[in-house]
C-alpha positions in Angstrom: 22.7 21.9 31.2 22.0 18.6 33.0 22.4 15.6 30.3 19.4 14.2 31.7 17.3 16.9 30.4 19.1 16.9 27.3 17.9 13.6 26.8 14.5 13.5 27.5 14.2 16.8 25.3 15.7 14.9 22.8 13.4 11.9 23.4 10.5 14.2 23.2 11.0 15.8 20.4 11.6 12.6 18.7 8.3 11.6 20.1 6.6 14.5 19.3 8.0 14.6 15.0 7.5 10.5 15.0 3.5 10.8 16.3 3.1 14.3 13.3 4.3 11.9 11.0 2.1 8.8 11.9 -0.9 11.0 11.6 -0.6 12.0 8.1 -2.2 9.8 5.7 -0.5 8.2 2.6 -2.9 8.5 -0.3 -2.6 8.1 -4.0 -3.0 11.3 -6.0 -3.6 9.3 -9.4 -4.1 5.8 -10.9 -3.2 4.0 -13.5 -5.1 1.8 -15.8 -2.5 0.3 -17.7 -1.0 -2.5 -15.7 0.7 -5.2 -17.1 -0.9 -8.6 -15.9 2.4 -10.1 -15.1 2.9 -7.2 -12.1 -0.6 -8.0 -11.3 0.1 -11.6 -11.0 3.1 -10.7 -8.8 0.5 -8.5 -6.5 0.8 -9.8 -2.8 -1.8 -7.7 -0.9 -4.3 -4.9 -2.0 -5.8 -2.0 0.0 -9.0 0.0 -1.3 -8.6 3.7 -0.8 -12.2 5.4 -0.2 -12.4 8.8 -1.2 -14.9 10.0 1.7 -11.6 9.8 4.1 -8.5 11.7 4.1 -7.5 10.9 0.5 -9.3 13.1 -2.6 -9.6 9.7 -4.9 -10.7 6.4 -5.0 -8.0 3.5 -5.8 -6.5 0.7 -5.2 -3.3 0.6 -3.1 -1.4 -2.9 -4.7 1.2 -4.1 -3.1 3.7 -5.7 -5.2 6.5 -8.3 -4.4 10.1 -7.2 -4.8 8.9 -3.4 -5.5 9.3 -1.1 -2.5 6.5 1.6 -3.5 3.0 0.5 -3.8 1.0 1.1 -7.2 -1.6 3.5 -7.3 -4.4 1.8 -9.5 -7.7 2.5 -10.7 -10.7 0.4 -8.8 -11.8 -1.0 -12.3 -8.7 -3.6 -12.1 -9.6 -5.2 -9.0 -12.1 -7.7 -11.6 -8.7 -8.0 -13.6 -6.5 -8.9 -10.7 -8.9 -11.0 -9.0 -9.2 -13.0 -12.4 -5.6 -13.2 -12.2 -5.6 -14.7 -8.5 -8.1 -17.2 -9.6 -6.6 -19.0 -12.0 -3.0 -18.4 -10.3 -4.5 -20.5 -7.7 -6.9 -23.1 -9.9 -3.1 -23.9 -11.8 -1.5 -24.3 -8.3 -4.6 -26.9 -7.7 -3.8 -28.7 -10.7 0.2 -29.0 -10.1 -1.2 -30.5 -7.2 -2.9 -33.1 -8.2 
């Protein structure tokens, strides 16, 4: 066989596995309440899964420095971590001063 069609069916089936796998949602199957504040504190970005799209369940996707999977947690802690963010950044206003 030509190596030129071996290579672009090689690149399309690369293409073809890369654009199934894009298409399928990541989506937490359960959440946790019980968070300790300090992995909150550390909490870099947050992500609200609805549950009227792909996903069964409602959560929050958190983000976490220095943690490669994301933490599936209940929507009732976003009040707790946004507490937390506050006075993270009302103690970085005083260190300012």
């Amino acid at each position: 066989m030509d190596p030129k069609v071996v290579v672009l069916c090689v690149c399309l089936c690369t293409l073809a596995i890369t654009s199934i796998e894009a298409g399928i949602p990541r989506c937490c199957v359960r959440t946790s309440n019980n968070i300790p504040p300090h992995v909150l504190a550390k909490v870099e970005r947050w992500v609200v899964q609805e549950s009227s799209g792909a996903c069964d369940i409602k959560a929050l996707v958190l983000h976490v420095r220095g943690w490669r999977k994301p933490i599936c947690a209940h929507p009732k802690l976003k009040k707790q971590l946004m507490k937390i963010r506050m006075k993270m950044k009302q103690s970085k206003q005083i260190a300012a001063y």
